[in-house]
C-alpha positions in Angstrom: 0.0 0.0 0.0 0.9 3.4 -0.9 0.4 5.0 2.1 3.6 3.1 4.3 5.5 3.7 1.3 8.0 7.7 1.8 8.6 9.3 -0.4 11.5 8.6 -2.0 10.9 5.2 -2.6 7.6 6.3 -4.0 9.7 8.3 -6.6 11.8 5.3 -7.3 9.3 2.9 -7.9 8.0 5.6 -10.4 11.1 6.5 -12.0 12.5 3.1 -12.5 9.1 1.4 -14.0 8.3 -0.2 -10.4 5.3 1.4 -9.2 2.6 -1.8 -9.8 -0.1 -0.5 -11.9 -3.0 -1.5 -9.3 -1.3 0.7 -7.0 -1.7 3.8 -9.8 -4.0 5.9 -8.5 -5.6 9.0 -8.8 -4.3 9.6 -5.0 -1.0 8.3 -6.1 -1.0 11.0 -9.1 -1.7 13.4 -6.7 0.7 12.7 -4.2 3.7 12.3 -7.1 2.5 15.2 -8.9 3.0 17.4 -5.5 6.3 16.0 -5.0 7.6 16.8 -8.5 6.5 20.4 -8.1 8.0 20.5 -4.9 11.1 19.2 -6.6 11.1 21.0 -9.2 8.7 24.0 -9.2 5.4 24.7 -11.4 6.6 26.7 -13.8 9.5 24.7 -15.4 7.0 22.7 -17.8 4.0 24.9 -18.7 3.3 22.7 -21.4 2.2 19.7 -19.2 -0.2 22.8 -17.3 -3.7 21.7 -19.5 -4.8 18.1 -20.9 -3.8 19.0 -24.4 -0.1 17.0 -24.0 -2.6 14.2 -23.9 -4.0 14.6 -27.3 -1.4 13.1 -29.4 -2.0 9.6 -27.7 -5.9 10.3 -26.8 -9.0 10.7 -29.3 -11.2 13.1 -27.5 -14.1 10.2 -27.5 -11.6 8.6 -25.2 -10.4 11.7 -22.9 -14.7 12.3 -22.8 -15.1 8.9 -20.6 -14.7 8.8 -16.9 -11.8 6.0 -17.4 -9.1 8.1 -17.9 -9.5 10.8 -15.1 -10.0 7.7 -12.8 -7.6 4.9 -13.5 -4.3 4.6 -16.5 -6.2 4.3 -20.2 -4.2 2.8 -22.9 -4.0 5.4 -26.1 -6.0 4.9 -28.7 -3.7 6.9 -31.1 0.1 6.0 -30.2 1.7 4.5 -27.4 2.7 6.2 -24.9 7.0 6.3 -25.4 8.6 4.0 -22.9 10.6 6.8 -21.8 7.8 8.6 -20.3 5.8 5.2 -19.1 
């Protein structure tokens, strides 16, 4: 469970492909999203600010569904590059 796990090794299991997919979760996004701003600050990417960076790998049929704003969707367009998985 998430929630024994610090924070660092939360950012490892991330950063090194670890992370088990059933323990993705919208409060796991949450929590690793606060810790990369921390990190890093908000302003560094303001391209990843909005949904759009989603739209190269997302029909908008599929953003539209409550799947993806609850739980990892597969693209529908192109895969997601391994670098960024």
């Amino acid at each position: 469970m998430l929630a024994s796990v610090d924070d660092a090794a939360l950012l490892r299991q991330l950063e090194t492909l670890a992370l088990p997919l059933d323990q993705w979760t919208h409060r796991a996004h949450v929590r690793l999203g606060h810790l990369y701003v921390v990190a890093h600050g908000f302003d560094q990417h303001p391209e990843l600010h909005t949904k759009q960076v989603l739209r190269p790998f997302h029909s908008r049929g599929r953003m539209m569904k409550a799947g993806p704003q609850a739980t990892f969707v597969e693209p529908d367009r192109v895969p997601v590059p391994r670098s960024a998985r």
